[in-house]
N, C-alpha and C positions, 0 to 999 in steps of 0.2 A: 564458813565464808572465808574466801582468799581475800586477801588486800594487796594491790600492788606497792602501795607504799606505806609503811606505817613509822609515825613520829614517837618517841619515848620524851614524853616531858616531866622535869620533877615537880615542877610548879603548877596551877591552871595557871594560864595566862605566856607560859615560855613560850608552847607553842606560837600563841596568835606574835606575839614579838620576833622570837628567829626565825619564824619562815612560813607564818599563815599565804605567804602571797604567793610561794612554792606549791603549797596544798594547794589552794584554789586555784592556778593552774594547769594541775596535773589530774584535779579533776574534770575542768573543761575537754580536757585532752582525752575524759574517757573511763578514767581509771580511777580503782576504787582504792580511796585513801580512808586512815584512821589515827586516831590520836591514843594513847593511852598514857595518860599521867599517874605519876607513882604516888606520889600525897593530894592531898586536900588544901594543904596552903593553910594549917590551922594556928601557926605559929607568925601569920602574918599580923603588922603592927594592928592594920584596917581591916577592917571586913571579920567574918568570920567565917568556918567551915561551910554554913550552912550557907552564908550569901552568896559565897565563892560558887559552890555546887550550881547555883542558880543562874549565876555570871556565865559559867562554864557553859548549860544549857542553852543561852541564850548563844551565845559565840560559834557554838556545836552550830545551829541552823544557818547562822552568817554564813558558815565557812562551807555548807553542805557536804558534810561528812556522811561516810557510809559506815564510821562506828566511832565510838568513845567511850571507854573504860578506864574506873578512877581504880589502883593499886590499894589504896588505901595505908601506903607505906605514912612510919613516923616523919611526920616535915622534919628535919633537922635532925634526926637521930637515925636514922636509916643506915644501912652499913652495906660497902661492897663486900659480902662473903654469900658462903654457900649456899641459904634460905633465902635470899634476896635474887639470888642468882636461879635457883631453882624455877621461883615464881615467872622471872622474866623466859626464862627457857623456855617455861608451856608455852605462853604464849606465842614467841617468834613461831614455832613447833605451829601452833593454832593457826594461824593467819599464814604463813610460807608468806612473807610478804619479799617480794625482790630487792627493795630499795628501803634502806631505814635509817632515819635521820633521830640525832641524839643530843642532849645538851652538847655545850661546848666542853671542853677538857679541860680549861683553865678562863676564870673569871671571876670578879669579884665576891659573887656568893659560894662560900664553898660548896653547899648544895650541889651546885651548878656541877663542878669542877667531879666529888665522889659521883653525883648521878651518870656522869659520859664514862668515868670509868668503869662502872655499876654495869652500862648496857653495853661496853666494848668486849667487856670480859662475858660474859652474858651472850651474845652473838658467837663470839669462838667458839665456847662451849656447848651451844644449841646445835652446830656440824656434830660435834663427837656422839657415836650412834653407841657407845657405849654406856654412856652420861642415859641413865632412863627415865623417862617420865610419862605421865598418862592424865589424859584428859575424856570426864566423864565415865570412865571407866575404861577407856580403850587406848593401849600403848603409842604415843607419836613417835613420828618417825624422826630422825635428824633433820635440821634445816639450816641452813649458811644464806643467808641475802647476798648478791652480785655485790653490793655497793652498800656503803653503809659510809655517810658524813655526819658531820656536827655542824651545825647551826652556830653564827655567832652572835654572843648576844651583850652583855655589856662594856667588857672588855674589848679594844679594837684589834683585832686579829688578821692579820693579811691572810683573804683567801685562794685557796687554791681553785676554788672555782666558782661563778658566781650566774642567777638565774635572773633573766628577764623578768621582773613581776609587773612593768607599767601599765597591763592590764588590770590589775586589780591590788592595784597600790589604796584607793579609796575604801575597798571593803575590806585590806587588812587593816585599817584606820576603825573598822567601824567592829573588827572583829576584835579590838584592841581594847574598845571605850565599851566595848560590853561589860566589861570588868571596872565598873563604876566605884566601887568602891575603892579599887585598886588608885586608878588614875585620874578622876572626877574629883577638885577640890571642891567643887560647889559649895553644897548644904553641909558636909561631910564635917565634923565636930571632931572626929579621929583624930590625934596628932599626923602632921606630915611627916613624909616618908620620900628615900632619895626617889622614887619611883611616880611619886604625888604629885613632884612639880611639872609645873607646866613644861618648863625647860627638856623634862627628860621624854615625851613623846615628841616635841622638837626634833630631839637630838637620831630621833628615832628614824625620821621622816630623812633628815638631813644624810644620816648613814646610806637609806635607800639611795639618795640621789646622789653621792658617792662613788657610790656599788655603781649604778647604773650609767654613773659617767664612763668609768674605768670598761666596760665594756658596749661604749655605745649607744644606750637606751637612756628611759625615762629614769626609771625607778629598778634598782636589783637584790635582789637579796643574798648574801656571801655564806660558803660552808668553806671549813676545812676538809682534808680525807687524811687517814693514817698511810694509805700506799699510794702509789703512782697514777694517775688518772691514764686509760686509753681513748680512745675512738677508731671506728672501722673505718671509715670516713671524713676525711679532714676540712671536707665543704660542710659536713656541718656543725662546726665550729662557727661563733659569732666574730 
């Protein structure tokens, strides 16, 4: 299966925060999007591997995805080299996705910060038709996506470009609170966590509106890009 846009997140849960409201957009639009996160999120304070997985599933249907695959990399110990790099390679290879969005390069969880370098170096290397690898038993071909940004996500980052979501600023809310154990202090006995309080899906919404003022709209969601943005077309620019 091709995917036109496919997300790399280290965490569950990055996704649905930097840019579930992009996904669900671009799937209105048509096109077939997918998530693939590298860990389980095993090393988180709340929850655990197994609730996570289940969080995750539940969020998967919010967001109507056309795939999601867990890595099953070490949460927290994970390394940008060549076996890390390998794995992500099929994949891009697998999917030819055009468009791929990545953690952020720099933010408060180092996570965050190795996993964008993890998939930036990871995509260069997925072009080079020398680099071989094989899926199912059958050689892939090279693949480079057009476009490939970061998602921002705790840290505040001036973006270089930013996407209308005020269509579906409420189901990335709800694609969010799926992860109950994450962000739900309710019943939750777990110590709190910066992520737990109330104040931080606040701060979350408030970014949207933000985002969304700076170009216009309701609600936006903001990426960076490492090269220079085009357009063919300058009418359609917001």
């Amino acid at each position: 299966m091709k995917l036109d846009l496919l997300v790399f997140a280290v965490h569950p849960d990055d996704a649905e925060l930097g840019c579930s409201g992009t996904i669900m957009k671009h799937i209105a639009l048509g096109k077939k999007v997918g998530i693939i996160d590298f860990t389980k999120g095993e090393l988180g304070t709340r929850g655990t591997a197994q609730t996570r997985a289940a969080e995750s599933e539940k969020s998967t249907k919010i967001l109507g995805l056309d795939y999601r695959a867990n890595l099953g990399f070490r949460d927290g110990f994970f390394k940008n080299d060549e076996s890390h790099q390998l794995v992500l390679i099929q994949q891009i290879r697998k999917f030819q996705p055009e468009i791929i969005l990545t953690n952020a390069l720099h933010d408060r969880h180092p996570d965050h910060g190795r996993a964008g370098d993890l998939a930036n170096d990871a995509i260069f290397l997925s072009g080079l038709r020398k680099i071989e690898t094989q899926w199912e038993g059958e050689n892939q071909d090279a693949w480079r996506p057009r476009l490939v940004l970061q998602y921002i996500q705790d840290r505040y980052i001036e973006p270089d470009i930013i996407v209308d979501i005020s269509d579906f600023m409420d189901r990335k809310m709800q694609s969010i609170r799926a992860f109950a154990t994450q962000f739900d202090s309710g019943d939750n006995t777990e110590p709190e966590t910066y992520i737990s309080q109330p104040g931080f899906l606040d701060s979350t919404v408030g970014r949207a509106r933000e985002f969304g003022k700076i170009i216009g709209t309701q609600y936006g969601e903001g990426f960076t890009s490492r090269k220079l943005l085009g357009t063919h077309n300058l009418f359609e620019l917001l």
